[in-house]
Structures are given as structure tokens and as C-alpha cells.
N, C-alpha and C positions, 0 to 999 in steps of 0.2 A: 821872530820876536826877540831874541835874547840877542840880536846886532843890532838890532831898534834901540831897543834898549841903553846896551853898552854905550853906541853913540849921543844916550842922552846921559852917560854919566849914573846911571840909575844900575842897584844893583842886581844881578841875575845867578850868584851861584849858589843859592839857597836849595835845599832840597825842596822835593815837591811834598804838596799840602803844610809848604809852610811860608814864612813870610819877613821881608825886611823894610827898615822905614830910611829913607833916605831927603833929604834937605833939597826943595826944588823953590828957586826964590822965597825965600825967608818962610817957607811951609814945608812941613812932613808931608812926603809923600810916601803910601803904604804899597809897595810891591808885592802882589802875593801870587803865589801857585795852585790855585786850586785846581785849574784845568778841566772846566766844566762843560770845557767842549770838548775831551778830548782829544785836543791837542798838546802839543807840545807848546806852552805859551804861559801867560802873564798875566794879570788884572789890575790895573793900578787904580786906585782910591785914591782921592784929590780932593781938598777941600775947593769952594767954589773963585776963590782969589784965584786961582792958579788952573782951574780946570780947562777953560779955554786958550791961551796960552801954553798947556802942558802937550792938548790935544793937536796942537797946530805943528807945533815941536816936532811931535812923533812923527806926523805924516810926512815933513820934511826931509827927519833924520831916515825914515823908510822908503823915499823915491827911490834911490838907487837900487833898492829891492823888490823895486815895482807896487809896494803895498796900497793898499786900497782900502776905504772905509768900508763898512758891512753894518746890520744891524742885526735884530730881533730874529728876523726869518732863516738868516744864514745860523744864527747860534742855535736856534731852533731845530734844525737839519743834524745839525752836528754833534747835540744833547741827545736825539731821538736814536741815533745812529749808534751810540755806544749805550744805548738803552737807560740812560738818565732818567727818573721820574721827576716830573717840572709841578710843584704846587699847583693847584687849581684843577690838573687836567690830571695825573698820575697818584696823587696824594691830597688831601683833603679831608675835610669833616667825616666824607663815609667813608674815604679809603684812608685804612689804616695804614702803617709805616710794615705790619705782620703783612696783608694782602698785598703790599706795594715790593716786596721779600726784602725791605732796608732795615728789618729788625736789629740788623748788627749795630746800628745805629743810635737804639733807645738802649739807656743806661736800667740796663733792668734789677740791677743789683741797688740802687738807689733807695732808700723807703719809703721813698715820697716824692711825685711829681704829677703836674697834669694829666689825667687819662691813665693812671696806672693801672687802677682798680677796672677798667673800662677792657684796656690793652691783654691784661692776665687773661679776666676773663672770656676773652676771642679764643685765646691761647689755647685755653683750659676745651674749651667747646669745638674747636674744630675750627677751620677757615672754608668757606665753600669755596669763595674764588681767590684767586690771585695774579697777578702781573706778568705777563708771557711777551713775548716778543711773536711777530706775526712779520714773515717774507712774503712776500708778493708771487705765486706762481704764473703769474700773465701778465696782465697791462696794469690793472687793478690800482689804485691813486686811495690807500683809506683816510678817513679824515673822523673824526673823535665826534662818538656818540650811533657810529653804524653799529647795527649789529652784527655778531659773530654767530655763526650758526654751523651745527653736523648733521648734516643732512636736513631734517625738517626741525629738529630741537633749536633754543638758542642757549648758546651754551658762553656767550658772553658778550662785551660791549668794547668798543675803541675807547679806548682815552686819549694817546695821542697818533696821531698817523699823518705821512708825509712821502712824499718821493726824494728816495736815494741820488744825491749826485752824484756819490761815489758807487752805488751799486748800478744807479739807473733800476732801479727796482723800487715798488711800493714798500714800505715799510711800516708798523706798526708797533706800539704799547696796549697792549689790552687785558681787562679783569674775564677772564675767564675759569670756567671750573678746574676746579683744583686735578681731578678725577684727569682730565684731560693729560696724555705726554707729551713730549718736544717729539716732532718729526709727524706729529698727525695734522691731515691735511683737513682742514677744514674753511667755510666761505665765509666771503665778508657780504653783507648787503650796501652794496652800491648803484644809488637809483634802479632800484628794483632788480637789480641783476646778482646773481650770487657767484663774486670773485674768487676764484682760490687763491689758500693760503696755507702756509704749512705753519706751523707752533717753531719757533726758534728761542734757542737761547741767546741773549745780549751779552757781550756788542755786537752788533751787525758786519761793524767795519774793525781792524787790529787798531785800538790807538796806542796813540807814542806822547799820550800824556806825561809819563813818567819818565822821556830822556832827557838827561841832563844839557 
């Protein structure tokens, strides 16, 4: 990413999670680091003058790299993999940012914001479940909305699940009970069959989001 780059003139020695604006035909363009996959990489923010022409660029400037265009599914794999919670599926209306464990996240010191009074109160009462990472101990493929179960109990739900390219292994985000620890082996239901799984901590995979 950061030769990609360089050869479009575009800046890259910004620290990570943060960001520069650089001049691409007579438009700002915003280079940032958030590295939401994971990787070691970039995101550039274009306005619409310049996005196709910016995007043509890049592939050009990255043949000699071999680079290849990707989409949604590979960012997918690769958010799941370092245990990223993705809107809609990990976080949401019912699942809080406390059950998702991104609480570091909410300004809690604030005296005022959306769901505060909401947020405390989870706090105050306890969480039943929260967000675990799930390894695949066989073939097992989970996909978001199977159930999790120990033995005949169900003790929680996928939110998001996916096969590792880097493990070759089923991999998993799911709300399960709290009571539950990392290293206990428990099943997924997939089409009626009950997959093992063990409880892991995220990331799945070492990322190198953060080298320079």
C-alpha cells in the first residue's frame, strides 16, 4: 500500500489512526490510517471529480505489485479475523458498545449524550452476554444468527462468522453469556448438526495494522 501510494505522490508517513490531505487534480484528497482490516494500509477519501480517475491511477501505479481490486467480502474476512465488530451484525440497537466490549470507546465522562442514561444503567445491572470470538474445531463454516449451545443449553447466538483464509478455519463473533471463559469448548448449530467450537480471544490472526 504505502508504494502504491508513494508512486501516486500521495502522502504515507502519518502515524496510524491518523490522517493527511494531499492535492490530487485541483481536489483534496484525504489519506487516512485507520486500518480496519487489519492491515498494514490506507483509505483514501475522494471526492466524486476525481474518484474514478484517482481509482484507475492506483491500479496502474500497483501492477508492478501485482495488486488486485477486492471488495466487501475480502474486507469482511479480514475485519472478522482481527475480531472487529461491523454495525448491523456486532453492534446495533440491541447490542450495546458494553456487550460488544468497545466500551473504551463511549466518552463516559461526558454529561450528556445519546443512550447514556440507557448505557449506565446496563453498567449498573450487570451484562448477561457479551462478544467472544468462536475457532472452529473441525470443518464447521458459522454464519450470523446460528445458534451457540453447551451441551443442550443455548448459551448464545453468531453475529458474525466466516471461513479463515489465513487460518483455513471457521471463525466467529458471537453474543454469548457472560458466565462462559475463553478455552471452553462449546457447539455451533449448523443445519442441524452441532459444530465444535472453542471460545477464543480476538484477533484470530497477529495484525500489522500498526507498522509503519
Amino acid at each position: 500500500g504505502r508504494e502504491v501510494l508513494q508512486g501516486l505522490g500521495l502522502p504515507t508517513g502519518h502515524e496510524y489512526m491518523s490522517y493527511a490531505q494531499a492535492p490530487c487534480d485541483g481536489h483534496d484528497v484525504v489519506v487516512c490510517r485507520s486500518g480496519y482490516t487489519g492491515e498494514r494500509g490506507y483509505e483514501l477519501i475522494a471526492p466524486n471529480e476525481v474518484a474514478v480517475p484517482l481509482w484507475r491511477a492506483t491500479l496502474a501505479a500497483g501492477e508492478q505489485y501485482d495488486i488486485l481490486p477486492c471488495g466487501l467480502g475480502a474486507r469482511d474476512t479480514l475485519r472478522t479475523e482481527m475480531g472487529y465488530p461491523l454495525h448491523g451484525h456486532d453492534l446495533g440497537p440491541s447490542i450495546t458498545p458494553s456487550m460488544a466490549l468497545t466500551g473504551w470507546a463511549v466518552g463516559w465522562d461526558k454529561p450528556a449524550f445519546w443512550g447514556r442514561e440507557v448505557l449506565l444503567e446496563q453498567k449498573q445491572a450487570g451484562i448477561p452476554r457479551v462478544l467472544r470470538g468462536l475457532l472452529a474445531s473441525g470443518r464447521g463454516i458459522p454464519r450470523p444468527g446460528m445458534a451457540v449451545r453447551d451441551g443442550e443449553a443455548e448459551v448464545g447466538e453468531i453475529t458474525s462468522g466466516t471461513f479463515s483464509p489465513t487460518l483455513r478455519k471457521g471463525i466467529a463473533l458471537a453474543l454469548v453469556d457472560k458466565a462462559l471463559a475463553t478455552g471452553t469448548e462449546v457447539q455451533v448449530d449448523i443445519r442441524g448438526k452441532g459444530e465444535p467450537f472453542v471460545l477464543t480471544k480476538p484477533p484470530f490472526v497477529q495484525p500489522e495494522v500498526k507498522e509503519s
